[in-house]
VODOGU-454374 format. One record per atom (N, C-alpha, C, O): x, y, z; residue number from 1; atom name. Coordinates in steps of 0.02 Angstrom, whole numbers. Example, Ala and Ser with C-alpha at 12.3 -4.5 7.8 and 13.67 -1.06 7.14 Angstrom:
2
c1 660&c2 -284&c3 390&num 1&atome N
c1 615&c2 -225&c3 390&num 1&atome CA
c1 660&c2 -165&c3 390&num 1&atome C
c1 712&c2 -166&c3 423&num 1&atome O
c1 642&c2 -112&c3 354&num 2&atome N
c1 684&c2 -53&c3 357&num 2&atome CA
c1 645&c2 2&c3 394&num 2&atome C
c1 670&c2 57&c3 402&num 2&atome O
end
This chain:
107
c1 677&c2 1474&c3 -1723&num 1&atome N
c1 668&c2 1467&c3 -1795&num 1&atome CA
c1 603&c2 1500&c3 -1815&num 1&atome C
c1 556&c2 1507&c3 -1775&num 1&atome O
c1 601&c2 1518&c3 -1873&num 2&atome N
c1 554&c2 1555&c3 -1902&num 2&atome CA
c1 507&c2 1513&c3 -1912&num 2&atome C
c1 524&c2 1454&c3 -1914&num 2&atome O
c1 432&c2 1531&c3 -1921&num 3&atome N
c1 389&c2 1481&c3 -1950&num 3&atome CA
c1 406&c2 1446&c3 -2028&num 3&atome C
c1 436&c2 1471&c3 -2076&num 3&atome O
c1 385&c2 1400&c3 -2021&num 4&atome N
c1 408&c2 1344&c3 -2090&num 4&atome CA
c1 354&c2 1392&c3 -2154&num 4&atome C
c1 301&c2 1424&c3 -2150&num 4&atome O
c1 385&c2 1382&c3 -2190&num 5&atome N
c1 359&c2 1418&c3 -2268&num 5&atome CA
c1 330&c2 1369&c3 -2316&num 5&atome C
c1 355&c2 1313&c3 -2322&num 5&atome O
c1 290&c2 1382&c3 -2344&num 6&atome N
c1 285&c2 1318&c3 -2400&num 6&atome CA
c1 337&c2 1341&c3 -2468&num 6&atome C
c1 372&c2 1391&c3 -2465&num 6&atome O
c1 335&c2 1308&c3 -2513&num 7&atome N
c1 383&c2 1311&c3 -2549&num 7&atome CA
c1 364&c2 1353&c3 -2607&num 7&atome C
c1 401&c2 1367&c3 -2653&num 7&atome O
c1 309&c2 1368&c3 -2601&num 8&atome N
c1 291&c2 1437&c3 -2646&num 8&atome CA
c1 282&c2 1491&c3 -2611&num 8&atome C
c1 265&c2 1538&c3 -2647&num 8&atome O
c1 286&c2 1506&c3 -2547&num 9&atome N
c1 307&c2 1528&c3 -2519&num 9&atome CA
c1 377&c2 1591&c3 -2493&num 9&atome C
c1 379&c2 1651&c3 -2480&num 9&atome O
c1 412&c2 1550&c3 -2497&num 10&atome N
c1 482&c2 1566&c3 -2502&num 10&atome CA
c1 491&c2 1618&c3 -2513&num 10&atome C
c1 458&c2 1648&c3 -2555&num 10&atome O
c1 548&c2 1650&c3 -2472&num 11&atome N
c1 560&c2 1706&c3 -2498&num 11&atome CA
c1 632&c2 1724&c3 -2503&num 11&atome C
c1 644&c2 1785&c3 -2505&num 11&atome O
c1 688&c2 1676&c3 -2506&num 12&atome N
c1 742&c2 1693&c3 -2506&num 12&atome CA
c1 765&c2 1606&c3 -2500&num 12&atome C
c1 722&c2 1564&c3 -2487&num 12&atome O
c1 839&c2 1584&c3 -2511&num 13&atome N
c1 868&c2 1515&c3 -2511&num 13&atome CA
c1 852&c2 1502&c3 -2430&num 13&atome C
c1 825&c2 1449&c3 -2412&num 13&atome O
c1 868&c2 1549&c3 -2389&num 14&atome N
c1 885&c2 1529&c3 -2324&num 14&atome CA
c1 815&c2 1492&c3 -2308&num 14&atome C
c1 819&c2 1441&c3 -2274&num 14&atome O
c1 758&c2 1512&c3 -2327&num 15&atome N
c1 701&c2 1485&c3 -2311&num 15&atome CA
c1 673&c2 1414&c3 -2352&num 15&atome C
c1 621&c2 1381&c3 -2343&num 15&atome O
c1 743&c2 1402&c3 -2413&num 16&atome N
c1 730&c2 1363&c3 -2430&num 16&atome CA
c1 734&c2 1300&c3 -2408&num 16&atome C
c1 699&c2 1249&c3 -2409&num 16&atome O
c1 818&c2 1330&c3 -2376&num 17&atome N
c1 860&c2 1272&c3 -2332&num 17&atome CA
c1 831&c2 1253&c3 -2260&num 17&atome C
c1 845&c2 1201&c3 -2231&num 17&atome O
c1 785&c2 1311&c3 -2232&num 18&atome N
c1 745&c2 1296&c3 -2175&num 18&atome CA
c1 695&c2 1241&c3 -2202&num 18&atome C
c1 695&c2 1190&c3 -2168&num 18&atome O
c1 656&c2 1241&c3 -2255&num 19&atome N
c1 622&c2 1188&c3 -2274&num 19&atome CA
c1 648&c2 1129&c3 -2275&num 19&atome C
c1 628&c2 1086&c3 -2236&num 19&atome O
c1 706&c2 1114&c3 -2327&num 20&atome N
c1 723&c2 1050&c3 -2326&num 20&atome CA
c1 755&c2 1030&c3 -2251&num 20&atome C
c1 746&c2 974&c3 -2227&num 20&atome O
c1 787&c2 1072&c3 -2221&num 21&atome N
c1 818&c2 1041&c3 -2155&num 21&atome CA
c1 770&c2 1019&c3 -2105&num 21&atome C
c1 781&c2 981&c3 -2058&num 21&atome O
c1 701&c2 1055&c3 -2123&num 22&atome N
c1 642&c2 1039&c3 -2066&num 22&atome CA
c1 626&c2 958&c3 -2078&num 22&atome C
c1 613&c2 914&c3 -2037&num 22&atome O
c1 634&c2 953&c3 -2160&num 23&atome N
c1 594&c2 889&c3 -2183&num 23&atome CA
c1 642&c2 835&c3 -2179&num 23&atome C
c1 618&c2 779&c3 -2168&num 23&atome O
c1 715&c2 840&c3 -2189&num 24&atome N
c1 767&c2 811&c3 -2190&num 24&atome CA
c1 779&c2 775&c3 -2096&num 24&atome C
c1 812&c2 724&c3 -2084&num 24&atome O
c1 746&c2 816&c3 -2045&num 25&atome N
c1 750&c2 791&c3 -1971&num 25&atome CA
c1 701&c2 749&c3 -1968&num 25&atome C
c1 705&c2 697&c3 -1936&num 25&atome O
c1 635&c2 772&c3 -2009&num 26&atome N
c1 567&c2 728&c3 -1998&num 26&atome CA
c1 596&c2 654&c3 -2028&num 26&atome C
c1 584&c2 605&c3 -1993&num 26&atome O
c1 627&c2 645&c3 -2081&num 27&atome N
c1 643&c2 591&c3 -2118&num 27&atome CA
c1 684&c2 532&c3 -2060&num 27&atome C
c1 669&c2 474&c3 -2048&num 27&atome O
c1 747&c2 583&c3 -2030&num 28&atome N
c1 765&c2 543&c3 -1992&num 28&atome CA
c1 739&c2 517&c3 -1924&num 28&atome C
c1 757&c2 462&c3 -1902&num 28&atome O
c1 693&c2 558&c3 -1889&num 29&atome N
c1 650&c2 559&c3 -1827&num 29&atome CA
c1 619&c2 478&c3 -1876&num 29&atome C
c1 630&c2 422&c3 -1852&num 29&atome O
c1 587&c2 484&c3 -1936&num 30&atome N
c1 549&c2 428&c3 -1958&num 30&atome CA
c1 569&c2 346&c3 -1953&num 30&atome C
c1 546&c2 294&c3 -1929&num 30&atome O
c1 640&c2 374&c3 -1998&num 31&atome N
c1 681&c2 306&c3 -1995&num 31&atome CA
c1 702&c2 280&c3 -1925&num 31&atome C
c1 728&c2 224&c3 -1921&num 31&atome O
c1 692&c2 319&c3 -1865&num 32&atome N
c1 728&c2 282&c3 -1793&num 32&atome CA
c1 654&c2 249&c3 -1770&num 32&atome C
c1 648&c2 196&c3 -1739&num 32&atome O
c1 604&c2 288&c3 -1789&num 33&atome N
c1 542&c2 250&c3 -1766&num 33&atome CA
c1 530&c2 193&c3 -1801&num 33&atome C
c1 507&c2 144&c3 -1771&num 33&atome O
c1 540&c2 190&c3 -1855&num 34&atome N
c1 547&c2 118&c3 -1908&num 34&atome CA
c1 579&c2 61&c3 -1889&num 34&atome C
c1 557&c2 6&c3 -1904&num 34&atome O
c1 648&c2 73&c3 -1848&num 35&atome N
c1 700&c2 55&c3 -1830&num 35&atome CA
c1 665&c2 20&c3 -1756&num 35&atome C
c1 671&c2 -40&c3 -1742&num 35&atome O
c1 637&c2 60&c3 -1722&num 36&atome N
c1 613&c2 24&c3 -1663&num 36&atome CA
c1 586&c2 -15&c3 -1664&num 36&atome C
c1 596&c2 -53&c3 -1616&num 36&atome O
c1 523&c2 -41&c3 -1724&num 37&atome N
c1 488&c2 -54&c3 -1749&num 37&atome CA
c1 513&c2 -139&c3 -1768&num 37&atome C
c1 491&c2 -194&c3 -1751&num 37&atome O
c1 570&c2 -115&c3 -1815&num 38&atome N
c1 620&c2 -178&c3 -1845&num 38&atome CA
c1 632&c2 -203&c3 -1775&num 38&atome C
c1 607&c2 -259&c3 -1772&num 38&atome O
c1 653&c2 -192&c3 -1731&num 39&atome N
c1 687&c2 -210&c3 -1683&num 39&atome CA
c1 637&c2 -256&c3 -1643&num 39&atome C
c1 654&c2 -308&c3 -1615&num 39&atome O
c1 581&c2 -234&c3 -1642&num 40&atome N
c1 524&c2 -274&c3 -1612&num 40&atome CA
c1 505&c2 -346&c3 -1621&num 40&atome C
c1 472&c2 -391&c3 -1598&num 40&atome O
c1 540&c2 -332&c3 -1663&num 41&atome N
c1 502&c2 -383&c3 -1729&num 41&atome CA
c1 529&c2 -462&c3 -1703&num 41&atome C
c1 497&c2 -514&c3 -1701&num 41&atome O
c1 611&c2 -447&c3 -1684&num 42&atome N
c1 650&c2 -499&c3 -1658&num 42&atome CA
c1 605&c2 -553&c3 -1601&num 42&atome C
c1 608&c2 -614&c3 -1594&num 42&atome O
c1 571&c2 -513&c3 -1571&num 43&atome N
c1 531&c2 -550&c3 -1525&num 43&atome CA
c1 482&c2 -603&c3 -1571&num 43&atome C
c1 489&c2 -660&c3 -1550&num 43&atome O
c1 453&c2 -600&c3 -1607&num 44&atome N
c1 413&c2 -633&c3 -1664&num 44&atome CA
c1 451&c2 -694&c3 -1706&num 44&atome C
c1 422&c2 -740&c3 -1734&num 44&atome O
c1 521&c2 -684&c3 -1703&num 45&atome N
c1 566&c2 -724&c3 -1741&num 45&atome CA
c1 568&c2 -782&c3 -1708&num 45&atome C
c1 561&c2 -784&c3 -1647&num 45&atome O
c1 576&c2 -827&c3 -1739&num 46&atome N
c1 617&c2 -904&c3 -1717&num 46&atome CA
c1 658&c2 -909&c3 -1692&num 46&atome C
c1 669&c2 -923&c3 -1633&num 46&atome O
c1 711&c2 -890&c3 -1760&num 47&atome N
c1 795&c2 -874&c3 -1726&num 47&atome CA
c1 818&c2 -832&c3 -1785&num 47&atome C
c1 782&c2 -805&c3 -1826&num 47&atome O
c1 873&c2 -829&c3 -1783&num 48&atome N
c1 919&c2 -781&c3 -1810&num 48&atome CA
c1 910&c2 -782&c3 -1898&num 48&atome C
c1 915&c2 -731&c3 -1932&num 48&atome O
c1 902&c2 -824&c3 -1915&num 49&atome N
c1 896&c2 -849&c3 -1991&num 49&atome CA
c1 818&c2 -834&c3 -1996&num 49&atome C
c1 803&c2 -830&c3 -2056&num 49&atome O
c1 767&c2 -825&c3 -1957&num 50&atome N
c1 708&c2 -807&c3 -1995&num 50&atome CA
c1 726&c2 -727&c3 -2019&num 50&atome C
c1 708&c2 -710&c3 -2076&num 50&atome O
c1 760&c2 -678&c3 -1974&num 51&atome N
c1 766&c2 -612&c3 -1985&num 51&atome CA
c1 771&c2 -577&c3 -2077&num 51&atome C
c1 748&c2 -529&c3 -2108&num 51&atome O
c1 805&c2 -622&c3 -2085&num 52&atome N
c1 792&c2 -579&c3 -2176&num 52&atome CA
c1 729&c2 -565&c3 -2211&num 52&atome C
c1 703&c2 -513&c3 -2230&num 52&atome O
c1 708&c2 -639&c3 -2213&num 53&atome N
c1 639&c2 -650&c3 -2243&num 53&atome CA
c1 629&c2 -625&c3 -2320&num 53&atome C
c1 582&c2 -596&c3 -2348&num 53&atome O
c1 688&c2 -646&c3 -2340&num 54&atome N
c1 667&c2 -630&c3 -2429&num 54&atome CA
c1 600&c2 -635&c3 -2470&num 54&atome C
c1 594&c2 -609&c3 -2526&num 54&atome O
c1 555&c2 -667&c3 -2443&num 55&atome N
c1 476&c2 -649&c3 -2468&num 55&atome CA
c1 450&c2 -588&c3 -2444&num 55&atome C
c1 415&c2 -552&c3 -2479&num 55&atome O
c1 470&c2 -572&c3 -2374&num 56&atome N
c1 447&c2 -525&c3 -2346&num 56&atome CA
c1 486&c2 -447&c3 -2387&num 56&atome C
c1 457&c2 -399&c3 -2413&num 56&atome O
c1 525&c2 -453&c3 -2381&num 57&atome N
c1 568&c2 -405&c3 -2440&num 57&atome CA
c1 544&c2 -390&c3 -2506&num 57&atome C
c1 530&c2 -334&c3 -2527&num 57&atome O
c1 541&c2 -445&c3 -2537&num 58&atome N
c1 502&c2 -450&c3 -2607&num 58&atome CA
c1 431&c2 -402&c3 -2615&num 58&atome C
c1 420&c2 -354&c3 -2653&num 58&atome O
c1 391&c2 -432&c3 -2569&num 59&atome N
c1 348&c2 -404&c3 -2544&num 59&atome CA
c1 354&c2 -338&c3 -2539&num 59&atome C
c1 344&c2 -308&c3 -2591&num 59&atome O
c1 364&c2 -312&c3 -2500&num 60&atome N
c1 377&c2 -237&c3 -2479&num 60&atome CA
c1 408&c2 -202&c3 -2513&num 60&atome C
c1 396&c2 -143&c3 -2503&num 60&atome O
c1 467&c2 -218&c3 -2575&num 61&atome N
c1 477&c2 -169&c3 -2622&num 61&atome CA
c1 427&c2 -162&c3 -2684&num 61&atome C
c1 432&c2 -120&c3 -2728&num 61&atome O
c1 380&c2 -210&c3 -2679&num 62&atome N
c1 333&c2 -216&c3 -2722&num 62&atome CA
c1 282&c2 -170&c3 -2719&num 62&atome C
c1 256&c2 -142&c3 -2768&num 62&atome O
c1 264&c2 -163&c3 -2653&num 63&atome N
c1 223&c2 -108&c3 -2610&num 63&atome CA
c1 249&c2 -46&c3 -2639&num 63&atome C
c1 218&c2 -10&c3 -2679&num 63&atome O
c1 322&c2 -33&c3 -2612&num 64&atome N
c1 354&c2 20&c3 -2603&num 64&atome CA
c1 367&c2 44&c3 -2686&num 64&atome C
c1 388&c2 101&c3 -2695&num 64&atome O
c1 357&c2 8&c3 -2735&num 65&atome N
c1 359&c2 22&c3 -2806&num 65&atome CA
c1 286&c2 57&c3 -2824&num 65&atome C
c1 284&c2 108&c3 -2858&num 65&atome O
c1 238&c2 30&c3 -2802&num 66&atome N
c1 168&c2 43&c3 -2814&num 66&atome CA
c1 152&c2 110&c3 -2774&num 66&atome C
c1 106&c2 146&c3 -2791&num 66&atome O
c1 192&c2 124&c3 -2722&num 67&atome N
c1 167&c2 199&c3 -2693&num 67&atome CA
c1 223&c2 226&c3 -2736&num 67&atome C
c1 191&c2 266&c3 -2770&num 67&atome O
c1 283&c2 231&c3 -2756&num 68&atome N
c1 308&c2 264&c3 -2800&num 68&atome CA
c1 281&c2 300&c3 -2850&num 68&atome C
c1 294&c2 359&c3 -2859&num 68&atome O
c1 228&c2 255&c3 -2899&num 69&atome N
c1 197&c2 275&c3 -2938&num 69&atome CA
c1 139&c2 318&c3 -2917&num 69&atome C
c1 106&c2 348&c3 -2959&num 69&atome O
c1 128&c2 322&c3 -2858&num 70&atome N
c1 66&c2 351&c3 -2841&num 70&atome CA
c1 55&c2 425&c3 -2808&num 70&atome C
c1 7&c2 464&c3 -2805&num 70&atome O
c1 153&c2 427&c3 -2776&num 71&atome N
c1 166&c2 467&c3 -2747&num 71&atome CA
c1 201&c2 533&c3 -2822&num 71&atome C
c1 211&c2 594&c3 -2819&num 71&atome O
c1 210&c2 490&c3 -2872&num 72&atome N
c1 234&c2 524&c3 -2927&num 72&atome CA
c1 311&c2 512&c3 -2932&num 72&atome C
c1 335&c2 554&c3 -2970&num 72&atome O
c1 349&c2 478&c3 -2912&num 73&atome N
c1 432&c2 465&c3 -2897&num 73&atome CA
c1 444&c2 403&c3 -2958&num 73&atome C
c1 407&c2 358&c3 -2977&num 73&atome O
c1 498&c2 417&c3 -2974&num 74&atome N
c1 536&c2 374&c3 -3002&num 74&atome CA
c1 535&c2 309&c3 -2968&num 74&atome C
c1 561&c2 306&c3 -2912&num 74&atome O
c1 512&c2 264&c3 -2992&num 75&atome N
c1 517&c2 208&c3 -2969&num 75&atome CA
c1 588&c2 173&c3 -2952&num 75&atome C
c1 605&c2 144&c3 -2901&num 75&atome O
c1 621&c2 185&c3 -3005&num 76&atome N
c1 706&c2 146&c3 -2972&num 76&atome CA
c1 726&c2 188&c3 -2920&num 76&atome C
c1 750&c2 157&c3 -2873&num 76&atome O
c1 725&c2 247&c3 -2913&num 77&atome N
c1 767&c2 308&c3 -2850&num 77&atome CA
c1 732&c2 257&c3 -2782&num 77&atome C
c1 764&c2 220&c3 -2745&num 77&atome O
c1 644&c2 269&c3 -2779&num 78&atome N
c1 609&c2 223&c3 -2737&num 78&atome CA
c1 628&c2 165&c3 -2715&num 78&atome C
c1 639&c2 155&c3 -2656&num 78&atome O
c1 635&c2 116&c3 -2765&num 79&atome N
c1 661&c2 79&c3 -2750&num 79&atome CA
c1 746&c2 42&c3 -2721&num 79&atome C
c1 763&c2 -3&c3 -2683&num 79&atome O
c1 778&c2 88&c3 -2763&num 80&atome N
c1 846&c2 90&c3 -2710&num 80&atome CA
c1 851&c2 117&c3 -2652&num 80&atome C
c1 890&c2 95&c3 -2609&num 80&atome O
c1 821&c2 155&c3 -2644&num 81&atome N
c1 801&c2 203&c3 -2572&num 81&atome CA
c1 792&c2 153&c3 -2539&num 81&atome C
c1 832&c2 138&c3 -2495&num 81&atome O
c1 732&c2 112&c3 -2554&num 82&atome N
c1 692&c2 62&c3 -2509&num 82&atome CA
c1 738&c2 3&c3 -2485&num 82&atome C
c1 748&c2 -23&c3 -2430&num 82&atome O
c1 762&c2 -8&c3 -2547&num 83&atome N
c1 839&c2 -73&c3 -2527&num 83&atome CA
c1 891&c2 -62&c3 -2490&num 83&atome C
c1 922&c2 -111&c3 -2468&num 83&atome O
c1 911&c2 0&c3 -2477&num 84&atome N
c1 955&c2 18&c3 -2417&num 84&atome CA
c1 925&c2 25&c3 -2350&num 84&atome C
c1 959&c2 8&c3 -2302&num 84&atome O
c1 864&c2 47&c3 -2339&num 85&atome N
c1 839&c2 73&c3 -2285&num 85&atome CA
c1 832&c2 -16&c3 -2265&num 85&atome C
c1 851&c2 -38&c3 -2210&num 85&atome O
c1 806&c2 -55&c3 -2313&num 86&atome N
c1 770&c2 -126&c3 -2280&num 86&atome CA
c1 836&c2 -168&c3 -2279&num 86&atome C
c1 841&c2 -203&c3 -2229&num 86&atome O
c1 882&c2 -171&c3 -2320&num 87&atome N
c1 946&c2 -210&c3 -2298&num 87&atome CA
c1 950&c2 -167&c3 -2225&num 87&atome C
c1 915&c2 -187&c3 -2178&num 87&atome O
c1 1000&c2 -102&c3 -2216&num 88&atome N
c1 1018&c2 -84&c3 -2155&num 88&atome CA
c1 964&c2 -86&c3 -2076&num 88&atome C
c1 980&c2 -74&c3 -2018&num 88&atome O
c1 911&c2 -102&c3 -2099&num 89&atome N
c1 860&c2 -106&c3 -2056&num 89&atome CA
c1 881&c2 -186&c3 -2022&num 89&atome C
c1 895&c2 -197&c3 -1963&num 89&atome O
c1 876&c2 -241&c3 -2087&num 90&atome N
c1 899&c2 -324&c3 -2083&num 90&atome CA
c1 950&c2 -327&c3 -2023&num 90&atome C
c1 952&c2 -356&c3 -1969&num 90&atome O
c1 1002&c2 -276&c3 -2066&num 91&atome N
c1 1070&c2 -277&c3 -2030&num 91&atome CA
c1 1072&c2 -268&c3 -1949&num 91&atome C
c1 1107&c2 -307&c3 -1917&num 91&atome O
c1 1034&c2 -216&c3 -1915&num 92&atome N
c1 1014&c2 -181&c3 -1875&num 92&atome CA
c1 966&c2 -232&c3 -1837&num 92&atome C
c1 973&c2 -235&c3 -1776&num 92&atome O
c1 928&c2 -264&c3 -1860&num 93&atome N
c1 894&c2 -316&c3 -1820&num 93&atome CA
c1 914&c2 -387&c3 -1791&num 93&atome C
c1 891&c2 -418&c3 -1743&num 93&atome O
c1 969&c2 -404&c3 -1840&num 94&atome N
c1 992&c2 -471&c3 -1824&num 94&atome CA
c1 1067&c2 -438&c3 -1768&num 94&atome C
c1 1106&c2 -474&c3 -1738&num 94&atome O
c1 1067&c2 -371&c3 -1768&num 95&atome N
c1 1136&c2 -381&c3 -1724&num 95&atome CA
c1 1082&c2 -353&c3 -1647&num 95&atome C
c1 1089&c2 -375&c3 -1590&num 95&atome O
c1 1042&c2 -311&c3 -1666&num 96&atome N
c1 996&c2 -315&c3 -1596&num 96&atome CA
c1 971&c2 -384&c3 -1560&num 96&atome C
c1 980&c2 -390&c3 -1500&num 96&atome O
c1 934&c2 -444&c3 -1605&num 97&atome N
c1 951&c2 -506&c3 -1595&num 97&atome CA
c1 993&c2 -549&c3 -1550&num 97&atome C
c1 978&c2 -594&c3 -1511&num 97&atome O
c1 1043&c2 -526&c3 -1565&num 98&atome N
c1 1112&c2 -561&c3 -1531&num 98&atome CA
c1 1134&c2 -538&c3 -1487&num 98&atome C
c1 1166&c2 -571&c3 -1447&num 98&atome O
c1 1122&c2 -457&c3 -1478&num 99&atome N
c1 1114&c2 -446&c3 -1417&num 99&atome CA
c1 1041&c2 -453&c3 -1359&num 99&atome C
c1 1038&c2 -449&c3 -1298&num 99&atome O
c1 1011&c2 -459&c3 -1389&num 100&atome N
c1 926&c2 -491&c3 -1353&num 100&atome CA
c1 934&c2 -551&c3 -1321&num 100&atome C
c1 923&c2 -557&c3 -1260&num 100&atome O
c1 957&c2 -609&c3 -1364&num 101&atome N
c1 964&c2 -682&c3 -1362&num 101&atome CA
c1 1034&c2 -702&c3 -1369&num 101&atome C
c1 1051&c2 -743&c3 -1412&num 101&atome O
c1 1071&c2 -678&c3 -1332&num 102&atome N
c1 1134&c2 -708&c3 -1355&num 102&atome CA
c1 1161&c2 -791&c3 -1323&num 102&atome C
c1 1216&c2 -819&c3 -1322&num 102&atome O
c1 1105&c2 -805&c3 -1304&num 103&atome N
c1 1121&c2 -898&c3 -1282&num 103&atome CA
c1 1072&c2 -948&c3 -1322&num 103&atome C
c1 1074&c2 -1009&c3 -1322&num 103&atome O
c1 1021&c2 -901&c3 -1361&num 104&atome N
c1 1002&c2 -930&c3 -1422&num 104&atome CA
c1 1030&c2 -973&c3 -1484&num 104&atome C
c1 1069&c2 -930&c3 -1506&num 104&atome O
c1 1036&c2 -1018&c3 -1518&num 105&atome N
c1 1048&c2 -1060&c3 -1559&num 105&atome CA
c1 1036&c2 -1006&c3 -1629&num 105&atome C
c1 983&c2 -978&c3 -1641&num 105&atome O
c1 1099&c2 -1002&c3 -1669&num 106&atome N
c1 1080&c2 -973&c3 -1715&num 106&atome CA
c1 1039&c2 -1032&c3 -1770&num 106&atome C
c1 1020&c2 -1011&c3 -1824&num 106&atome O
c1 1030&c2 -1095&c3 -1754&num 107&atome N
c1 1003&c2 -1150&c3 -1805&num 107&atome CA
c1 925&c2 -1121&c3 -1810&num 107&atome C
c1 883&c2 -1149&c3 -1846&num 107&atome O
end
């Protein structure tokens, strides 16, 4: 691959699509490290029912609203963004969980 361009840069689509596809792998490389991250976390838990943590949620889209504004983004796009990544993250942790602890008490 060619060296990455900045976006004023550019000198044709193809170099455009080299940009976003460079940034589009970084995004996901991000989210699996996030993901490991979530996954850790299970160790810290009680049991199965602490994993949501709806304060903790609250919290963090609150965050994630406030760098919105800072980063210059639409705050609702941000924030739906943020609600899928942190539900499917939830999702992703309580079934790692059960496979971690599966003679654990879900009480």
């Amino acid at each position: 691959m060619s060296q990455l361009k900045t976006p004023e840069a550019c000198e044709s689509l193809n170099d455009v699509r080299a940009g976003i596809d460079f940034f589009d792998r970084q995004i996901l490389e991000s989210l699996k490290q996030r993901l490991g991250y979530v996954k850790a976390a299970v160790q810290f838990k009680a049991n199965e029912q602490a994993i949501p943590a709806p304060e903790r949620v609250a919290a963090m889209l609150e965050d994630r609203r406030e760098w919105a504004v800072a980063a210059g983004f639409e705050v609702a796009f941000v924030e739906k963004l943020y609600e899928q990544i942190i539900h499917w993250n939830i999702q992703q942790q309580i079934l790692h969980w059960q496979v971690t602890y599966p003679d654990r008490n879900k009480a």
